[in-house]
MARBA-3410 file (N, C-alpha, C, O; in Angstrom, 1 decimal):
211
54.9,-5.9,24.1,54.3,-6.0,22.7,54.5,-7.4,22.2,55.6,-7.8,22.2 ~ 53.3,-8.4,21.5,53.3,-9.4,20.9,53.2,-8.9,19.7,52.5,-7.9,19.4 ~ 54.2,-10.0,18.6,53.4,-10.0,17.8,53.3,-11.5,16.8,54.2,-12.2,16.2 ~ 52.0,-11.7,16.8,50.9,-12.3,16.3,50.7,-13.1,14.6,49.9,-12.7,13.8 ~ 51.6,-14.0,14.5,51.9,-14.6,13.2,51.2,-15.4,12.4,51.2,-15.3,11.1
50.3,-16.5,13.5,49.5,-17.6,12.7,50.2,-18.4,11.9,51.4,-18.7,12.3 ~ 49.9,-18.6,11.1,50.4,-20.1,10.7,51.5,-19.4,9.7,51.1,-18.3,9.2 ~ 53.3,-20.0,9.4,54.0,-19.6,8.6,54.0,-19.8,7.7,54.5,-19.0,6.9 ~ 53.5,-20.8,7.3,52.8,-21.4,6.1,52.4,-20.7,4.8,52.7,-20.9,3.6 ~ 51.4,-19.8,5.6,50.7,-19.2,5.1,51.4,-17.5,4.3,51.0,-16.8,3.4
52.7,-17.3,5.2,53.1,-16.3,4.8,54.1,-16.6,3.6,54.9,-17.5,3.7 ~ 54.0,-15.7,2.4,54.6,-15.6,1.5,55.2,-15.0,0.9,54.5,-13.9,0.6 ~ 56.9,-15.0,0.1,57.9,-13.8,0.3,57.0,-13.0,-1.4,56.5,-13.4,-2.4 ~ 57.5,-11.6,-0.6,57.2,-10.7,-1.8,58.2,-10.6,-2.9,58.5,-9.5,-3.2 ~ 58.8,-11.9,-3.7,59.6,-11.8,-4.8,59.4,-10.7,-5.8,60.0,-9.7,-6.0
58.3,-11.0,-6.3,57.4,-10.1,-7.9,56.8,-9.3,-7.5,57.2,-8.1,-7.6 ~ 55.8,-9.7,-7.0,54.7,-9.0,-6.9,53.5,-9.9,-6.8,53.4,-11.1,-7.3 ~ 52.0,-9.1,-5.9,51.3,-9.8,-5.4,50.3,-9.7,-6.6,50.0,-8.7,-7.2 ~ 49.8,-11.0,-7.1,48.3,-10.8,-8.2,46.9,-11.2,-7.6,46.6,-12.4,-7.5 ~ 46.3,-10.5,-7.2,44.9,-10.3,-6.4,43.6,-10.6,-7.9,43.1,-9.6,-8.4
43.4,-12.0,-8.5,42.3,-11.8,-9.1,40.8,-11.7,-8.4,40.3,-12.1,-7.4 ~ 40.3,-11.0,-9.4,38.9,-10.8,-9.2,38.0,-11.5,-10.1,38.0,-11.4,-11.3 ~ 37.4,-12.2,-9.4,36.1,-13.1,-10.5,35.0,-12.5,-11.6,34.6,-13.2,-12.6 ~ 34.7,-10.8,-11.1,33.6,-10.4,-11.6,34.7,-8.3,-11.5,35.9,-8.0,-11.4 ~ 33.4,-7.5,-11.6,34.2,-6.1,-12.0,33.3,-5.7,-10.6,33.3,-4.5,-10.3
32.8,-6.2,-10.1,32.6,-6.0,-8.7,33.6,-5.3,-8.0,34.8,-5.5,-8.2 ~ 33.0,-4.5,-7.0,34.0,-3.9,-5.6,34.5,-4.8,-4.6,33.9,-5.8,-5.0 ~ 35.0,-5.1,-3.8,35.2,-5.8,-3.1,36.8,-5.1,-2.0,37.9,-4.7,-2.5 ~ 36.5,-5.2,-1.2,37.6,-5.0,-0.4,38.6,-5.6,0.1,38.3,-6.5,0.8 ~ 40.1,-5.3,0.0,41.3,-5.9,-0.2,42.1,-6.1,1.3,42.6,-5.1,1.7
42.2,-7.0,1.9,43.0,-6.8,3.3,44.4,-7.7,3.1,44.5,-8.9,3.0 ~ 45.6,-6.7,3.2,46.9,-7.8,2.9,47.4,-7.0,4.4,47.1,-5.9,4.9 ~ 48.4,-8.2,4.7,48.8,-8.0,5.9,50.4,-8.2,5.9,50.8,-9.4,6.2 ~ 51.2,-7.3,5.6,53.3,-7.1,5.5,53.7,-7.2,6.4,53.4,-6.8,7.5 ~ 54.9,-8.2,6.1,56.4,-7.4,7.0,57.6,-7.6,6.6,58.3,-8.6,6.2
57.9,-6.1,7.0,58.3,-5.7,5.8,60.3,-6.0,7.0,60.5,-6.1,8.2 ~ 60.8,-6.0,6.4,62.5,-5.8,7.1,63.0,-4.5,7.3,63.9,-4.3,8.2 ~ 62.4,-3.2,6.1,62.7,-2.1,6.0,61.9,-1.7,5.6,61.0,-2.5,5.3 ~ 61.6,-0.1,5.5,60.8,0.7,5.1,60.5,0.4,3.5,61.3,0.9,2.7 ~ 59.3,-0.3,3.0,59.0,-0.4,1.7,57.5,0.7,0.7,56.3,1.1,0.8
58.6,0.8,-0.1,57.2,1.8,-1.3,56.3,0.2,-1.9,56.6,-0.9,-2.3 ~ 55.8,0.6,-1.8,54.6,-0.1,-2.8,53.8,0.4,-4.0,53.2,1.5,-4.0 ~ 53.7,-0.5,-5.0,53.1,0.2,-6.1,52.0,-1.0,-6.2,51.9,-2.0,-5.5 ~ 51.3,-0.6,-7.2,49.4,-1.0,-7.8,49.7,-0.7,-9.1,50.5,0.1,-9.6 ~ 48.9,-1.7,-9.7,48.5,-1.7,-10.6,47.3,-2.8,-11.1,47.3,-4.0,-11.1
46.2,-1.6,-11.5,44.9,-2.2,-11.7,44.0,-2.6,-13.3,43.6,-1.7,-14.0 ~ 43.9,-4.2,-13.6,43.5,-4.4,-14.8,44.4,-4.4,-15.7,44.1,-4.0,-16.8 ~ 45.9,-5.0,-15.4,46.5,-4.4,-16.4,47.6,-3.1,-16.8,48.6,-2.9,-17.4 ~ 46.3,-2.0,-15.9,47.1,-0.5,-16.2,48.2,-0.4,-15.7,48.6,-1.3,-15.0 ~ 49.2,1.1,-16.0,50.2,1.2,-15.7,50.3,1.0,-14.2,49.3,1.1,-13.5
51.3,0.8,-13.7,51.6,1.1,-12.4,51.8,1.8,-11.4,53.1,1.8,-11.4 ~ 51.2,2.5,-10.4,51.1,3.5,-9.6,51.7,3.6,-8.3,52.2,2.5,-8.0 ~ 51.8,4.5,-7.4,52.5,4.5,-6.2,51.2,4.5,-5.6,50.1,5.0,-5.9 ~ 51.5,3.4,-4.1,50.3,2.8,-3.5,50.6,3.5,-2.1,49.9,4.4,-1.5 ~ 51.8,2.9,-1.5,51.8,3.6,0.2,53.2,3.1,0.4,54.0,2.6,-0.5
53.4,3.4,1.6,55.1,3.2,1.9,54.9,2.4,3.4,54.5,2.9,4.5 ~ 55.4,1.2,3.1,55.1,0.7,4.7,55.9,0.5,5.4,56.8,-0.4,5.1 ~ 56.0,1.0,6.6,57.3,0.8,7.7,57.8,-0.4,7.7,57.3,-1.4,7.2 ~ 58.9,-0.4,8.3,59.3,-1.5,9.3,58.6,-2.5,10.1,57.5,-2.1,10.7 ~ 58.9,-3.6,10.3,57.6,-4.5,10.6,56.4,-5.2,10.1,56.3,-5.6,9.0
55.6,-5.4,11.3,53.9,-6.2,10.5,53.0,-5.3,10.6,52.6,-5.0,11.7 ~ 52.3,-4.5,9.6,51.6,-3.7,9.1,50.3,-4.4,8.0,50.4,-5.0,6.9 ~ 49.2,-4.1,8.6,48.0,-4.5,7.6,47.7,-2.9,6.5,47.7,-1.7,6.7 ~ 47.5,-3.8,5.3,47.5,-2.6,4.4,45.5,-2.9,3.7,45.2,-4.0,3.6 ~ 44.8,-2.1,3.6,43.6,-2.2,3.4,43.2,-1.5,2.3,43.7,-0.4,2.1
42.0,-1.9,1.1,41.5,-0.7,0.5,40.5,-1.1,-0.4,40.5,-2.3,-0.1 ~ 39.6,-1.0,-1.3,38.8,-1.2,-2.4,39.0,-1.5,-3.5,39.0,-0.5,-4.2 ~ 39.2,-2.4,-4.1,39.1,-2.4,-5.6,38.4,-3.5,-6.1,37.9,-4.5,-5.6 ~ 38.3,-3.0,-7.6,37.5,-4.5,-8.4,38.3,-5.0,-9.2,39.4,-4.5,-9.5 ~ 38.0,-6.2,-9.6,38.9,-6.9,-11.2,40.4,-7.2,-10.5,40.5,-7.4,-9.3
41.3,-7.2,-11.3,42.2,-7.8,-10.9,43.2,-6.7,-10.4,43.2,-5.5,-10.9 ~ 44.2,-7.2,-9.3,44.8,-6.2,-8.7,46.6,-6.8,-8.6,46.8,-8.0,-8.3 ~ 47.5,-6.1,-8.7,48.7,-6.7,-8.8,49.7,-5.6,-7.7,50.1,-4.5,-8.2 ~ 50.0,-5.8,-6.7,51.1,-5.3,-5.7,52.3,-5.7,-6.1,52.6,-6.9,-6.5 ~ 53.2,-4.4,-5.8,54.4,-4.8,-6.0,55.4,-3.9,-5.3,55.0,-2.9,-4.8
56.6,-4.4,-5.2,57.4,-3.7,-4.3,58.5,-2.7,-4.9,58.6,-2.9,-6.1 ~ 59.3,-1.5,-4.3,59.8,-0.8,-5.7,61.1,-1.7,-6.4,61.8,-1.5,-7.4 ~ 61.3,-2.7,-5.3,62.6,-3.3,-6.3,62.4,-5.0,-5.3,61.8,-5.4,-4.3 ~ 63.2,-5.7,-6.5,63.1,-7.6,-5.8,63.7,-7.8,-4.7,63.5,-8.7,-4.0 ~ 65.1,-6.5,-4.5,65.9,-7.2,-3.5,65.3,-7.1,-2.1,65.6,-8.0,-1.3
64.0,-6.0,-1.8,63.3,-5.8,-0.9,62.8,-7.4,0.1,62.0,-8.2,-0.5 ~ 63.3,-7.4,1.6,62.6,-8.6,2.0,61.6,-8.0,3.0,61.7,-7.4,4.0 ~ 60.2,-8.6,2.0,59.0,-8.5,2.4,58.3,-9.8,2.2,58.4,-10.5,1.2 ~ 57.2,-10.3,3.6,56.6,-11.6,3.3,55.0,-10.8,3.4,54.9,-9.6,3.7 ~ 54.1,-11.3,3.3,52.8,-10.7,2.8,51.6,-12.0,3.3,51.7,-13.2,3.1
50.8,-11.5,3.7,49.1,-12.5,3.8,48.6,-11.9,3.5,48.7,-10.7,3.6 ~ 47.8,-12.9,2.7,46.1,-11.9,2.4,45.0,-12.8,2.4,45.1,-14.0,2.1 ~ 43.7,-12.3,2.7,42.8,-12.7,3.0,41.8,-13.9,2.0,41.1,-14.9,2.1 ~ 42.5,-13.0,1.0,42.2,-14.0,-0.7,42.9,-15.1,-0.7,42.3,-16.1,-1.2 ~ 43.3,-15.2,-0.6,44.5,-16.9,-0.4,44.3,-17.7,0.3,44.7,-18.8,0.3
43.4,-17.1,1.1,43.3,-18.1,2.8,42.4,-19.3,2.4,41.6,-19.1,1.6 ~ 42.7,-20.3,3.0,41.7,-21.6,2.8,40.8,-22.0,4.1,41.0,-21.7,5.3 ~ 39.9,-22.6,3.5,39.0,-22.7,4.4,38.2,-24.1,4.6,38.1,-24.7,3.5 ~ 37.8,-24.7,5.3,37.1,-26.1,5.3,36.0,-26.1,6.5,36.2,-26.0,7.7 ~ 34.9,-26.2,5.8,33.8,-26.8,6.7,32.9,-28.5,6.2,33.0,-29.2,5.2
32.2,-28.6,7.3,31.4,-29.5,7.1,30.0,-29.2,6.8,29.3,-28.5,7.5 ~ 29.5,-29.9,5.5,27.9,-29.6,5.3,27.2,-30.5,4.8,27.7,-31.6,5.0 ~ 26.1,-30.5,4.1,25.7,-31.5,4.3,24.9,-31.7,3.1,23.8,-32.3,2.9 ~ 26.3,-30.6,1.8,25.7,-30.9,0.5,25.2,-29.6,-0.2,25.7,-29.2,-1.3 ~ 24.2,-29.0,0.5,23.3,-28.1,0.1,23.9,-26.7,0.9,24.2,-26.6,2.1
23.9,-25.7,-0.1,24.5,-24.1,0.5,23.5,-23.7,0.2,22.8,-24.3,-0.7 ~ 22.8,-22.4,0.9,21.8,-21.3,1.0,22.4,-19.6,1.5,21.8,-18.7,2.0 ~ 23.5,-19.7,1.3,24.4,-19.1,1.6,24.8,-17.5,0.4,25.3,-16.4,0.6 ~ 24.4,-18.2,-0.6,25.0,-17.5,-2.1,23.8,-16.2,-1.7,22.7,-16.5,-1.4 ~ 24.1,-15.0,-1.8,23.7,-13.8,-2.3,23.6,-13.2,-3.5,24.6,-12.6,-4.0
22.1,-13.3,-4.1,22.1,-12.7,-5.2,21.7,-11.4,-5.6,20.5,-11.2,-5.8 ~ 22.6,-10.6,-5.8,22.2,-9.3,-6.1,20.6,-9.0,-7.2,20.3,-10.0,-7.9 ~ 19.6,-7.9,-7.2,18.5,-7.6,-7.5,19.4,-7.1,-9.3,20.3,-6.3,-9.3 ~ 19.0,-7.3,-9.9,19.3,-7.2,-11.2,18.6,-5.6,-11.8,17.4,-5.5,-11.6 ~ 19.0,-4.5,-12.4,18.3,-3.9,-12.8,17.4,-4.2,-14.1,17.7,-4.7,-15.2
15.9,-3.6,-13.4,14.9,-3.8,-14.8,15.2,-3.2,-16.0,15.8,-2.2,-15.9 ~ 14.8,-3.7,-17.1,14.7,-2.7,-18.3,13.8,-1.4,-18.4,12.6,-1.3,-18.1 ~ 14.6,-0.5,-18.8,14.2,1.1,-19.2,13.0,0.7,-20.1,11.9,1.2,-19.9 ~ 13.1,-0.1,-20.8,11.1,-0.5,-21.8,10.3,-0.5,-20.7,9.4,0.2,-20.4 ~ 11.1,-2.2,-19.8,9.5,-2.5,-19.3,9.2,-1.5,-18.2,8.0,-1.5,-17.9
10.1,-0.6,-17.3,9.5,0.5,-16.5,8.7,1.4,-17.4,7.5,1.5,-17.0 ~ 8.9,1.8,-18.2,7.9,2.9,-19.3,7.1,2.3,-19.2,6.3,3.0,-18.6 ~ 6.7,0.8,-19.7,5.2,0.5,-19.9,4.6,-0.3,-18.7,3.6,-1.0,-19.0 ~ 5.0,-0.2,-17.6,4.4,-0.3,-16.2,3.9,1.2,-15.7,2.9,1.6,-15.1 ~ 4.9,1.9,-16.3,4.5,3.4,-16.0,3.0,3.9,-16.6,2.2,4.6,-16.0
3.0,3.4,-17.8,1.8,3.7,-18.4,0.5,3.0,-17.9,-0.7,3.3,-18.0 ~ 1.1,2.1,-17.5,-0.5,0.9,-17.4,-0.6,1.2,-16.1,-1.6,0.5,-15.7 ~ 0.0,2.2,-15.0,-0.4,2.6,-14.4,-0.8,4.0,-14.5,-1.7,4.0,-13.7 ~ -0.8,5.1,-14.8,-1.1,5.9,-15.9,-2.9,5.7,-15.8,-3.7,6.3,-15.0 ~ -3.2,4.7,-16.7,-4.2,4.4,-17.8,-5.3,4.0,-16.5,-6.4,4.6,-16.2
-4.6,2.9,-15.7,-5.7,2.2,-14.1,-6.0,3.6,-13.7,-7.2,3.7,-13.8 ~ -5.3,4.9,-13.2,-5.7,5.7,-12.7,-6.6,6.5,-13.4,-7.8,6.6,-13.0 ~ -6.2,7.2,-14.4,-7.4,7.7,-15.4,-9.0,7.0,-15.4,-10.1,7.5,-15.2 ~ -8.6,5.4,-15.7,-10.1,4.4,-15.7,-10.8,4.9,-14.2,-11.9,5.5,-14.3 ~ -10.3,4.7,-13.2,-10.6,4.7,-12.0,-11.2,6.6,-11.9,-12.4,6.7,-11.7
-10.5,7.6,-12.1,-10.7,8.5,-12.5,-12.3,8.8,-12.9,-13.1,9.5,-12.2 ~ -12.8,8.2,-14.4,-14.0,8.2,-14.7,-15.0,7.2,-14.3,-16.2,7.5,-14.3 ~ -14.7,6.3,-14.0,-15.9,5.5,-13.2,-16.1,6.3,-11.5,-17.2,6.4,-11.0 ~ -15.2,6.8,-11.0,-15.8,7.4,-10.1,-16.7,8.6,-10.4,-17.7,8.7,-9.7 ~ -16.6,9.5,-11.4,-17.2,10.6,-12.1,-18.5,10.1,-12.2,-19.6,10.6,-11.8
-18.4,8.9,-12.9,-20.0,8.8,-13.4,-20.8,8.3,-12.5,-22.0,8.6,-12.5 ~ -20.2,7.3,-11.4,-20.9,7.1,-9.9,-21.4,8.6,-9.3,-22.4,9.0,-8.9 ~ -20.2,9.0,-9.3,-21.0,10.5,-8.5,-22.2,11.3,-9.2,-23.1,11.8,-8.5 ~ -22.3,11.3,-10.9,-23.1,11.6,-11.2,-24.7,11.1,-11.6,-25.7,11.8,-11.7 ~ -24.3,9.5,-11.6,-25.3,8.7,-11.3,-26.2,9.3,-9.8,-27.4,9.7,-10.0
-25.9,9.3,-8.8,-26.4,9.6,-7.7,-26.8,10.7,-7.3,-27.6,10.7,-6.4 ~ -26.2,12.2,-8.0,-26.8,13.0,-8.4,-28.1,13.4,-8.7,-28.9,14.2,-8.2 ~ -28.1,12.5,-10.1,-29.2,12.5,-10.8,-30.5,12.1,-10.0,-31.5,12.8,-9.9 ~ -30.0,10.6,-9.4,-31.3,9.9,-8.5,-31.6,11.2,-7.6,-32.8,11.6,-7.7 ~ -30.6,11.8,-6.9,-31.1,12.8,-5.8,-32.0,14.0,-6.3,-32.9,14.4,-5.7
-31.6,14.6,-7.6,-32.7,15.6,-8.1,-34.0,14.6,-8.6,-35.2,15.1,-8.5 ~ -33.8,13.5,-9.1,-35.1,13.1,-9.6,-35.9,12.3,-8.2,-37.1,11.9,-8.4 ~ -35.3,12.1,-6.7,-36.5,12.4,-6.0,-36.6,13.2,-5.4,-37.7,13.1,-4.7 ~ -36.0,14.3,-5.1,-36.1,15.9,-4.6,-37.6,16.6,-5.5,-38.5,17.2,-4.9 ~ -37.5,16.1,-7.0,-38.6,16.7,-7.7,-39.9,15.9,-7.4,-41.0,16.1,-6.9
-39.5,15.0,-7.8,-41.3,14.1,-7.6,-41.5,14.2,-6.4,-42.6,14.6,-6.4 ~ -41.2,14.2,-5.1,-41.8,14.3,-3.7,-42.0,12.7,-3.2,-42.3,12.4,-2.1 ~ -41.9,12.1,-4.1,-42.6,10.6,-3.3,-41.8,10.7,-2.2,-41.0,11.5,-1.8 ~ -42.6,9.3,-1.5,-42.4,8.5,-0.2,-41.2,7.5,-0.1,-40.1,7.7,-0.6 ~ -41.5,6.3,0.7,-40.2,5.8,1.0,-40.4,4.4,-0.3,-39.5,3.7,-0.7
-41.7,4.4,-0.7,-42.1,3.5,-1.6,-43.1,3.9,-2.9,-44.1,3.4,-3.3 ~ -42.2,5.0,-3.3,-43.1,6.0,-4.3,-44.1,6.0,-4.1,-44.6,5.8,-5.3 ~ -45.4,6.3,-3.1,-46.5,6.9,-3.0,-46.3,8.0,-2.4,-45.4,8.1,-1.6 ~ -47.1,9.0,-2.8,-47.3,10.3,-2.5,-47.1,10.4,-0.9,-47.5,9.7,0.0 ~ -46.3,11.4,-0.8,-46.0,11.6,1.0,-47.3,12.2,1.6,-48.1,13.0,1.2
-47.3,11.5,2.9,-48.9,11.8,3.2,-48.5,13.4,3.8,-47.5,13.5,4.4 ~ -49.4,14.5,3.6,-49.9,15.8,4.1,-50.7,16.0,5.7,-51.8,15.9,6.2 ~ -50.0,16.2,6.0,-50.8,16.1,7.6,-51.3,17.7,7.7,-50.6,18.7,7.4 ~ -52.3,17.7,8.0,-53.4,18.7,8.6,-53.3,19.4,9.7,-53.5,18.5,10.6 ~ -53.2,20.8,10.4,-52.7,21.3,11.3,-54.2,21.3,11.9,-54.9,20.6,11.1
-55.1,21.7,13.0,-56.1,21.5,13.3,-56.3,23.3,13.5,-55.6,24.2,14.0 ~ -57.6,23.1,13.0,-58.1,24.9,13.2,-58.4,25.5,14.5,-59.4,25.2,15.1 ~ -57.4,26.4,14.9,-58.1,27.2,16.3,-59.3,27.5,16.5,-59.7,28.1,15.5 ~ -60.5,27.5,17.5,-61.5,28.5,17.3,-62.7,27.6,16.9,-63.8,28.0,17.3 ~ -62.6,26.8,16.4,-63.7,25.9,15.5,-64.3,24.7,16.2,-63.7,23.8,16.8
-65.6,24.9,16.0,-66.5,24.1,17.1,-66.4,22.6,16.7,-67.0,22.4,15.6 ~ -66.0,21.5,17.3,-66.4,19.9,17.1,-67.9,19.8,16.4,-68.7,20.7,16.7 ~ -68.2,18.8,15.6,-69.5,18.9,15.0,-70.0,17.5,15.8,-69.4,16.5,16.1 ~ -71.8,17.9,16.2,-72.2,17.0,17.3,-72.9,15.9,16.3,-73.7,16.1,15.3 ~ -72.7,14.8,16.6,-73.0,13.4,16.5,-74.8,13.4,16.7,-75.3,13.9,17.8
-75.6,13.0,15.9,-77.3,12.7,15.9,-77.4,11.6,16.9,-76.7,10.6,17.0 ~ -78.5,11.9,17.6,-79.1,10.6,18.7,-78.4,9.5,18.4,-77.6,9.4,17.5 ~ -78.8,8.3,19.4,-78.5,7.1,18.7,-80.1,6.5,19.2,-80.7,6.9,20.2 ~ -80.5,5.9,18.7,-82.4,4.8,19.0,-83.4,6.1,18.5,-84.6,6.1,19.0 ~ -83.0,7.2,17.6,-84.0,8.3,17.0,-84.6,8.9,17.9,-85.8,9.3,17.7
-83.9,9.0,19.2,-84.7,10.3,19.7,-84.6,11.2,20.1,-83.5,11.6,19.8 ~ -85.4,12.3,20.8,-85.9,13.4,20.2,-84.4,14.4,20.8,-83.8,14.2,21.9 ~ -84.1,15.7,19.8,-83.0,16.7,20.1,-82.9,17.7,18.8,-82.8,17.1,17.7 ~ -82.9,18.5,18.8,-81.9,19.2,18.0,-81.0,19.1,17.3,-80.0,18.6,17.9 ~ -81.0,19.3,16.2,-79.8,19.1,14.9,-78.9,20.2,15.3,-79.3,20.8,16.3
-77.7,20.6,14.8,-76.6,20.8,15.2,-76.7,22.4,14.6,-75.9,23.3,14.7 ~ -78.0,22.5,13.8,-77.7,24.3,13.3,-79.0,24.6,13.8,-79.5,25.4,13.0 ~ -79.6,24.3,14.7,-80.9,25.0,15.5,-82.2,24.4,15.6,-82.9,24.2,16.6 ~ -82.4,23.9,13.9,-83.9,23.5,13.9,-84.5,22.3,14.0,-83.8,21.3,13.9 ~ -85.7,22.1,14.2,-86.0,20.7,14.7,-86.1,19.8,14.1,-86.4,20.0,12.9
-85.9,18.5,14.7,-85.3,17.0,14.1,-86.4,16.7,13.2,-87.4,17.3,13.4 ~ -86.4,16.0,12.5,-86.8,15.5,11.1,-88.2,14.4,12.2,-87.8,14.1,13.3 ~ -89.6,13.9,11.8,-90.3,13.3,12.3,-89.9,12.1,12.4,-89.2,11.5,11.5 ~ -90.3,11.5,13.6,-89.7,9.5,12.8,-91.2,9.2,12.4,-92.3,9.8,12.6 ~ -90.6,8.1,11.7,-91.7,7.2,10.1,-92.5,6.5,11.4,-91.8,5.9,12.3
-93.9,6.6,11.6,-94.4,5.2,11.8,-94.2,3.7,11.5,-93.9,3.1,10.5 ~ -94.8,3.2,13.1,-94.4,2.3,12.8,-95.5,1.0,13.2,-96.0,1.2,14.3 ~ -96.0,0.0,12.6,-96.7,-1.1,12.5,-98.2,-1.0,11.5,-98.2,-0.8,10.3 ~ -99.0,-1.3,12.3,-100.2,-1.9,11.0,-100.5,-0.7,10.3,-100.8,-0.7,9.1 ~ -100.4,0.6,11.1,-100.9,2.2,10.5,-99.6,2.2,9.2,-99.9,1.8,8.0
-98.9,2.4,9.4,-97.4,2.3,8.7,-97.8,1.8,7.5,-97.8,2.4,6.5 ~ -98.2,0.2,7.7,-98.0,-0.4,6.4,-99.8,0.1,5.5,-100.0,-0.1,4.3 ~ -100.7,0.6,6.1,-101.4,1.1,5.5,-101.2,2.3,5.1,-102.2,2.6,4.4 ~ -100.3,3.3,5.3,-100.4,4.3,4.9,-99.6,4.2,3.5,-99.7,4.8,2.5 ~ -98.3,3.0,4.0,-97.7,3.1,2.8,-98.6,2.5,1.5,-98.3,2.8,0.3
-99.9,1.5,1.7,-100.4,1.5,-0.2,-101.4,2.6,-0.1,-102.4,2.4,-0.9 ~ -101.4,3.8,0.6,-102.3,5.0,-0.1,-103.7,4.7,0.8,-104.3,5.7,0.9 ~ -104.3,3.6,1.5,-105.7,3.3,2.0,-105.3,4.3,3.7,-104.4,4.2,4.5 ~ -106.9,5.2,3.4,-107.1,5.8,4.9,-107.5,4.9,6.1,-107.7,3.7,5.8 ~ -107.6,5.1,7.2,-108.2,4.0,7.8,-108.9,5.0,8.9,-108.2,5.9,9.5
-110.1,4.9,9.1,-111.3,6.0,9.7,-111.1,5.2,11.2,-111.8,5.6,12.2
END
């Protein structure tokens, strides 16, 4: 079994008692690390308040661990107790940089109870708006669909053309000569005379006989 000291420097006797400040009322968790010569009680006391029974730590180097916020003060049940103590809060530290930290975490802040209400509403109100402009689109197109269901137009408002089924049974109607000559008309009886034609022609038409 080793055991594991690091720097002695660092370790410091438990005369009073330990004062653990806290910067903010934040949680944060506490790591101290005893050793103790004999079996030690330990008390807490938090912010001030009375002082409480914490844990009882054996004999030896024992890490003691736990939660709290604000300020924290350990203590032992009496001074004559030899106990030396580390803690993590104390510890120093050194790097090299180069000026600028990006390091810092900043917690999300809670919003105001107003301005949630009135984001609540103005979303609310977008849905309702949205609500009736779709209503009246739907009913706009509606309307267009019964008013051309009724008129019947075409794809360019002219009347849709009617197509004609063709009659069973029914005879093709026949086409007249072509150069006037001689046949039958299409309901039996005979073709109409043709007009003369030259010098008789033009005398007959001013009325003079010619013997």
């Amino acid at each position: 079994m080793s055991i594991k000291l690091d720097n002695l420097a660092d370790w410091r006797p438990l005369s009073g008692s330990i004062i653990l400040g806290g910067s903010d009322e934040r949680s944060r968790r506490v790591r101290v690390y005893l050793n103790c010569m004999e079996p030690t009680p330990l008390f807490v006391a938090l912010d001030g308040a009375p002082a409480r029974f914490l844990a009882t730590m054996p004999a030896g180097l024992e890490r003691l661990e736990f939660v709290a916020s604000g300020e924290v003060e350990i203590a032992a049940d009496t001074v004559d107790r030899v106990v030396y103590y580390q803690c993590t809060e104390h510890e120093k530290m050194w790097f090299d940089g180069d000026g600028a930290s990006f390091t810092t975490i900043h917690e999300r802040q809670p919003r105001n109870e107003a301005l949630e209400w009135v984001m609540f509403q103005q979303e609310q109100n977008q849905k309702r708006v949205e609500a009736v402009l779709r209503a009246e689109m739907q009913n706009q197109i509606d309307r267009m669909r019964s008013e051309y269901e009724s008129a019947g137009t075409g794809i360019h408002g002219s009347a849709t053309a009617q197509h004609q089924k063709p009659t069973a049974g029914k005879a093709p109607v026949a086409k007249p000569p072509v150069g006037g000559g001689t046949g039958q008309s299409p309901d039996g009886n005979s073709p109409p005379a043709a007009a003369p034609a030259g010098p008789a022609a033009d005398g007959q038409a001013d009325g003079s006989v010619t013997q």
